[in-house]
LUMDO-555603 format. One record per residue (C-alpha): residue number from 1; residue in one letter; x, y, z. Coordinates in steps of 0.5 Angstrom, whole numbers. Last residue first. Example, Ala and Ser with C-alpha at 12.3 -4.5 7.8 and 13.67 -1.06 7.14 Angstrom:
REM residues 2
[r 2, 'S', [27, -2, 14]]
[r 1, 'A', [25, -9, 16]]
This chain:
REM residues 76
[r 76, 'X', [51, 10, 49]]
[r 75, 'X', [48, 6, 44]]
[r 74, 'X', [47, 9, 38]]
[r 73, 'X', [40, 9, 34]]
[r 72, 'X', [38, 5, 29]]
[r 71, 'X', [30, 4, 31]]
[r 70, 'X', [27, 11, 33]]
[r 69, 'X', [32, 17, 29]]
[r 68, 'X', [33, 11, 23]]
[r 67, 'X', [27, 10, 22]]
[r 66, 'X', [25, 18, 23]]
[r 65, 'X', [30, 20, 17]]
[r 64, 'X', [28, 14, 13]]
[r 63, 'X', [21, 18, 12]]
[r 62, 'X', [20, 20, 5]]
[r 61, 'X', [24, 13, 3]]
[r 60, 'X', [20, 9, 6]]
[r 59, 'X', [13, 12, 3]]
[r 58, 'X', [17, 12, -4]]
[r 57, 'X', [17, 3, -1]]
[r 56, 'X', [11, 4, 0]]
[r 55, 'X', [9, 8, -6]]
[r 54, 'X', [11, 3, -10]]
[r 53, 'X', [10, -3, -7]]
[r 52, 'X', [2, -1, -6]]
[r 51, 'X', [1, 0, -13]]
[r 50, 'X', [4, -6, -16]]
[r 49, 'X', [-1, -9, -11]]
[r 48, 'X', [-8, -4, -12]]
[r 47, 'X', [-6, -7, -19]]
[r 46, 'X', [-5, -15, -18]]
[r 45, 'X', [-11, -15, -13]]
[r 44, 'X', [-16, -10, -18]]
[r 43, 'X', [-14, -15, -24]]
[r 42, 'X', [-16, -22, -20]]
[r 41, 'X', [-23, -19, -18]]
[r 40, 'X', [-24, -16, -25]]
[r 39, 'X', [-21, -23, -28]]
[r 38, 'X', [-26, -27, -24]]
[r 37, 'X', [-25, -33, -19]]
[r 36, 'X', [-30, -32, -15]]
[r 35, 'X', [-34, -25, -18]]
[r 34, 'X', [-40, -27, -21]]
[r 33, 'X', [-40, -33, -15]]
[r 32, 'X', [-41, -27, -10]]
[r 31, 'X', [-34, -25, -5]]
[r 30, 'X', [-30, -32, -2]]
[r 29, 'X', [-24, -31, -6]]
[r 28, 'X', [-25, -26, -12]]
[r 27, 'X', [-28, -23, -7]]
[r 26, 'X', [-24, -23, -1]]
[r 25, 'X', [-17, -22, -6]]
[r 24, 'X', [-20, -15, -8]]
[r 23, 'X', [-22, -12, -1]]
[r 22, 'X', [-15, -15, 1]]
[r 21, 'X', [-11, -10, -5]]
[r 20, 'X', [-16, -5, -5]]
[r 19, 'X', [-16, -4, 3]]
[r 18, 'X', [-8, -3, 1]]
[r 17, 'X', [-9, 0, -5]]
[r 16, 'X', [-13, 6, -1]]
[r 15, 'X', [-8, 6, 5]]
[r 14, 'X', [-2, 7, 1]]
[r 13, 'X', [-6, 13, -3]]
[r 12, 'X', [-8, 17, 4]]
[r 11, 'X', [-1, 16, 5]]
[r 10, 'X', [2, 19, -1]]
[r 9, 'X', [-1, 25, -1]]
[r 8, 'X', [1, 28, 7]]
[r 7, 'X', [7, 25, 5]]
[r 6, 'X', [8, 28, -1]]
[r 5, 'X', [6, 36, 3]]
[r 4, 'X', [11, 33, 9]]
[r 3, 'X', [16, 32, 5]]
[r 2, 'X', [15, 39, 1]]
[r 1, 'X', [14, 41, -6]]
């Protein structure tokens, strides 16, 4: 598979665990009184977290050819 091909699948996901991640600590902060303070809430935030890192640092990897290109550039 190719970088374009992965990266097309990950960034959907990485954008996903990401809205999980806030939508998750939102309820099980100020959501409704079955969710405040609740596992399910507390569990979808830890999760969607462990998710988000791993594909974000995969996320990273795939495009450390176009950081280094745009941020490390040599000064001439």
């Amino acid at each position: 598979m190719k970088r374009v091909q992965v990266l097309r699948l990950i960034n959907p996901i990485l954008a996903v665990s990401f809205l999980l991640t806030t939508i998750a600590m939102g309820l099980y902060k100020y959501g409704p009184e079955a969710l405040q303070g609740s596992e399910l809430a507390l569990s979808l935030h830890e999760i969607g977290g462990l998710v988000m890192i791993i594909i974000g640092v995969l996320h990273l990897i795939l495009n450390w050819g176009w950081i280094k290109n745009s941020y490390f550039k040599k000064k001439r």
